[in-house]
N, C-alpha and C positions, 0 to 999 in steps of 0.2 A: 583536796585538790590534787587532782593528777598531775605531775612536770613532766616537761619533755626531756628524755632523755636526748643526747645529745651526741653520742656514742662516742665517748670521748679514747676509747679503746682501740680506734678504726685509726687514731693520728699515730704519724712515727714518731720519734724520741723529737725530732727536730722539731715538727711541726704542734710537737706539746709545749717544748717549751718554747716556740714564740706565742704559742696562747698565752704561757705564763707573765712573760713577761709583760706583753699589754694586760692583763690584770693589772700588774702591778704599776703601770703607769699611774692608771684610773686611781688606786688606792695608795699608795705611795707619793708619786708625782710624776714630771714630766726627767727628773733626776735619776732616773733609774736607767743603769748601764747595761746590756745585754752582753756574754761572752760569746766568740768567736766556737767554733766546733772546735773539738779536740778536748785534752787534759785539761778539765775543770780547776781542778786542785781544791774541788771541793764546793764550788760553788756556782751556777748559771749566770746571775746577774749578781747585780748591787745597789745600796741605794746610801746616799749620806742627807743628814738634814732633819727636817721634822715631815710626818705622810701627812696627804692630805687627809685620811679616813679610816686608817687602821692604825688599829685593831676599832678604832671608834673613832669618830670626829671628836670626843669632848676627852679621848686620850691617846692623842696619837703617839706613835712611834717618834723615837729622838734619838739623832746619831744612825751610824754605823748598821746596813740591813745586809745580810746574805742571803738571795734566792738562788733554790737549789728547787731543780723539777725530778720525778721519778714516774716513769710512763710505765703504765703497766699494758700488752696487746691484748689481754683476756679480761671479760667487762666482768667480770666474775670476783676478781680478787679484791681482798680486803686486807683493810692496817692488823690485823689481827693475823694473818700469815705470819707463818715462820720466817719465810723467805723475805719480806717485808721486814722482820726486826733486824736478821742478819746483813741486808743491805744496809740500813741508819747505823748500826753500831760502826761499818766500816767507814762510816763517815765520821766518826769522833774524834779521831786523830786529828783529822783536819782541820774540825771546827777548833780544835784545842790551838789550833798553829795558829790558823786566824786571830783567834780572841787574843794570843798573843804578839801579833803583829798591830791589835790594835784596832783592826779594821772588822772587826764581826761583834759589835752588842748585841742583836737582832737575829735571829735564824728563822726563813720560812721557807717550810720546805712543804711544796706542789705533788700532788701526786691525784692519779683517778680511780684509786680507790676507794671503796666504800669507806667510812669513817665510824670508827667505834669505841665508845665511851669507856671500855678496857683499855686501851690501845692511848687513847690520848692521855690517860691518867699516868700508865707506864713510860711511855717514849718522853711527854714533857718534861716529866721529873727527872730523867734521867739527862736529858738535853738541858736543863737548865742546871745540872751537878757539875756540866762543864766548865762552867761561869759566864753563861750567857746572863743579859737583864731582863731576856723573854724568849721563850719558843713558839714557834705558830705550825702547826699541820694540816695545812687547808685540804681536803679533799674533796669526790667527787660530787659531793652533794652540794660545798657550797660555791665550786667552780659552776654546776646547773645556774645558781643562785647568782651569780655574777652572768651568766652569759643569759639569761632572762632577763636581768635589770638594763645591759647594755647590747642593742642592737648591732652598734657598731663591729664589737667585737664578735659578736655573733655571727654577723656575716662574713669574716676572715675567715669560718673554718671551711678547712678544705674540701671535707667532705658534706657539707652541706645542701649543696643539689647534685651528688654524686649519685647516679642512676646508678652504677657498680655493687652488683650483691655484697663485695668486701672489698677494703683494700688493705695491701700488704706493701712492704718496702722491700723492692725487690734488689735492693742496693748489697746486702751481703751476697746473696745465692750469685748476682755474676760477678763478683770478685771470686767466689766457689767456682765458678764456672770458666773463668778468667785460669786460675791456676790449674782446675782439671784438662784444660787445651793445655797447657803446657807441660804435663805429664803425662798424657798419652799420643803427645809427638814420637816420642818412642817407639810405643805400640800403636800403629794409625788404627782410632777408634771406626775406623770405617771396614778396619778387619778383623777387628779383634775378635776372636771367639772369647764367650765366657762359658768356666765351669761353673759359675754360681748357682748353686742348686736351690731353689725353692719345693716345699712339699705340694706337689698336684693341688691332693682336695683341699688343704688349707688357703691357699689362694682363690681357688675355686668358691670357695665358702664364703671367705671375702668382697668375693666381687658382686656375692648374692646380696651380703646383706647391704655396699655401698652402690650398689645398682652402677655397676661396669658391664657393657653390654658383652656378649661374647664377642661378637665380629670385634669391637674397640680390642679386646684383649688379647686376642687370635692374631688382629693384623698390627697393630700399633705396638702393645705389649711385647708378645711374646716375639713376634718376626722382627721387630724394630729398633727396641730397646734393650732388652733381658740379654742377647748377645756379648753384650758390654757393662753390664753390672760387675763382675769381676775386677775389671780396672776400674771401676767405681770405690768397692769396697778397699783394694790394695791403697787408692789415693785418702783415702775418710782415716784408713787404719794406719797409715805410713805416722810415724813419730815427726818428721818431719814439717808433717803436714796440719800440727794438731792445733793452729788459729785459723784455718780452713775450716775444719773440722767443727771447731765451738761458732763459727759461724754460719755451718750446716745446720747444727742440732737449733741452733737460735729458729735462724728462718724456716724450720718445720715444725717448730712449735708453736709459733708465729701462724704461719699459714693453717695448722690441724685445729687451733682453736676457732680461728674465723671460718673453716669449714662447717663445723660443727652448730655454730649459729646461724650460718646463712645455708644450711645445705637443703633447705624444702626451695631456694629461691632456681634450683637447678633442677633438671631434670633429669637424667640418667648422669653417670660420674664422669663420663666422658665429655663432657661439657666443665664440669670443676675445672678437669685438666688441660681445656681446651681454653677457659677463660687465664689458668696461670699464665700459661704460654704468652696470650697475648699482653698480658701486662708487664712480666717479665721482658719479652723481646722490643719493648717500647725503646730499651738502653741500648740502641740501633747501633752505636757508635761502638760503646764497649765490645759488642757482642757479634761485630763482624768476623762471619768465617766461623763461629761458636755457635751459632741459632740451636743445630742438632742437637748438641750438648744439654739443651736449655729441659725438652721431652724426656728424654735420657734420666734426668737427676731427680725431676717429677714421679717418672715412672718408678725410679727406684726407691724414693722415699716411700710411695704406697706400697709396693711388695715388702721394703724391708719394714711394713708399718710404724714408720714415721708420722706417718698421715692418713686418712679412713678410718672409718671404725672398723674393729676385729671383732664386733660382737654386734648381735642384735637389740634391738633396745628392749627393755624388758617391759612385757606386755603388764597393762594395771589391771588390779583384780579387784574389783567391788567389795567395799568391805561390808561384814556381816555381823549385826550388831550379837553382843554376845547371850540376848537373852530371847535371839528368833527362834522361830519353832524350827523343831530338826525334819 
């Protein structure tokens, strides 16, 4: 049996973990508390009491539950990642504080990742050395398995009649964009000459194999935007500036992965560019007097290859069995 994938990779951190937590309603109870945004200290939700259904209805959970979600934006990753173990250890700490505040028997920790029989033998045992009474790691598979059993919940997801080839959250890039208006007040980006040098054919190269038309790059590119890379790169590189910065690198990573999956749903890249724009400039309010900026940051992410492929994909070769005639 084929499932539907559900592109659980397409939600923000926010809108993962309110998935999470109506899971956990269903499987827990109507007793489960969700946290406010900000510093977790470790933990998303909670729950006290006995679940209605987990881990099993004929053993459920008793006392003290901590849910913790981890969103991963690339449908790609798995509990097997390195980056994946390095995040849960940095959570140890906290569950240690927890368990001795009293209030964390129970840890379950959300994520949509792929889930692997390596990965659960190592993280559990390790999660339960803390002195928990049980570790749970639900992943993407049986998150599918709950939003198939429950329609309800299924229908909360956001992106679920979302005609949009991808979505992204565009909430860091204008708080980026937010701070770069306020750094080149200075120098009015309306005149700034840049020396930012980019090499000719390498760009050129690029734009072949991401299908950037000329004219887009001629007028848009190069006459529009590339003027003002320079005060791009002084704000990215400034020391000052370096949680801008980490929320640059986020949201291009962010954006280069969903490129990458949805890039046949577009047709030349001038259109990719044309669709950020308008979902970015949706943030009407923040982004008064800033729109410019918005082109600007796009464009520089793809020259300074942030975003696009730099390579061609590599064409497949039919294999030849080894014992065909020469």
């Amino acid at each position: 049996m084929i499932r539907r994938d559900y592109r659980l990779h397409e939600l923000n951190d926010s809108e993962f973990e309110r998935l999470v937590v109506r899971v956990c309603t269903r499987w827990l109870g109507e007793g489960v508390s969700p946290f406010a945004s900000g510093k977790d200290g470790g933990r998303d939700g909670k729950f006290f009491g006995t679940a209605n259904s987990f881990p099993s209805a004929a053993k459920p959970l008793v006392g003290h539950a901590v849910l913790q979600a981890k969103h991963a934006a690339a449908p790609n990753k798995s509990c097997s990642d390195s980056d994946f173990g390095a995040m849960l250890k940095k959570e140890y700490e906290k569950i240690r504080r927890l368990i001795g505040e009293g209030i964390c028997d129970h840890y379950l920790l959300f994520t949509n990742r792929k889930y692997t029989g390596g990965a659960d033998e190592k993280y559990i045992k390790e999660l339960n050395g803390l002195g928990l009474k049980s570790a749970h790691i639900i992943g993407v598979e049986r998150l599918h398995l709950a939003l198939d059993d429950h329609s309800d919940i299924r229908d909360t997801l956001p992106n679920r009649y979302d005609p949009s080839p991808f979505r992204f959250d565009p909430d860091d890039l204008v708080e980026v964009i937010g701070a770069l208006h306020t750094f080149t007040k200075d120098g009015d980006i309306s005149s700034f000459q840049s020396a930012f040098d980019f090499e000719k054919l390498k760009i050129l190269e690029k734009n072949k194999i991401n299908g950037v038309t000329k004219e887009y790059y001629e007028q848009s590119i190069v006459g529009g935007s590339m003027p003002h890379f320079d005060r791009v790169a002084q704000f990215l590189e400034n020391p000052r500036n370096e949680d801008f910065a980490a929320l640059y690198h986020d949201s291009a990573d962010e954006i280069k992965q969903k490129i990458i999956i949805k890039r046949n749903e577009f047709g030349a890249f001038d259109e990719v560019f044309q669709f950020m724009y308008e979902r970015i400039q949706e943030k009407k309010v923040e982004l008064k007097g800033k729109r410019r900026l918005i082109t600007i940051l796009l464009h520089y992410m793809y020259c300074n290859c942030d975003i696009g492929s730099k390579e061609a994909p590599a064409k497949e070769t039919a294999m030849v069995p080894a014992d065909a005639d020469a």
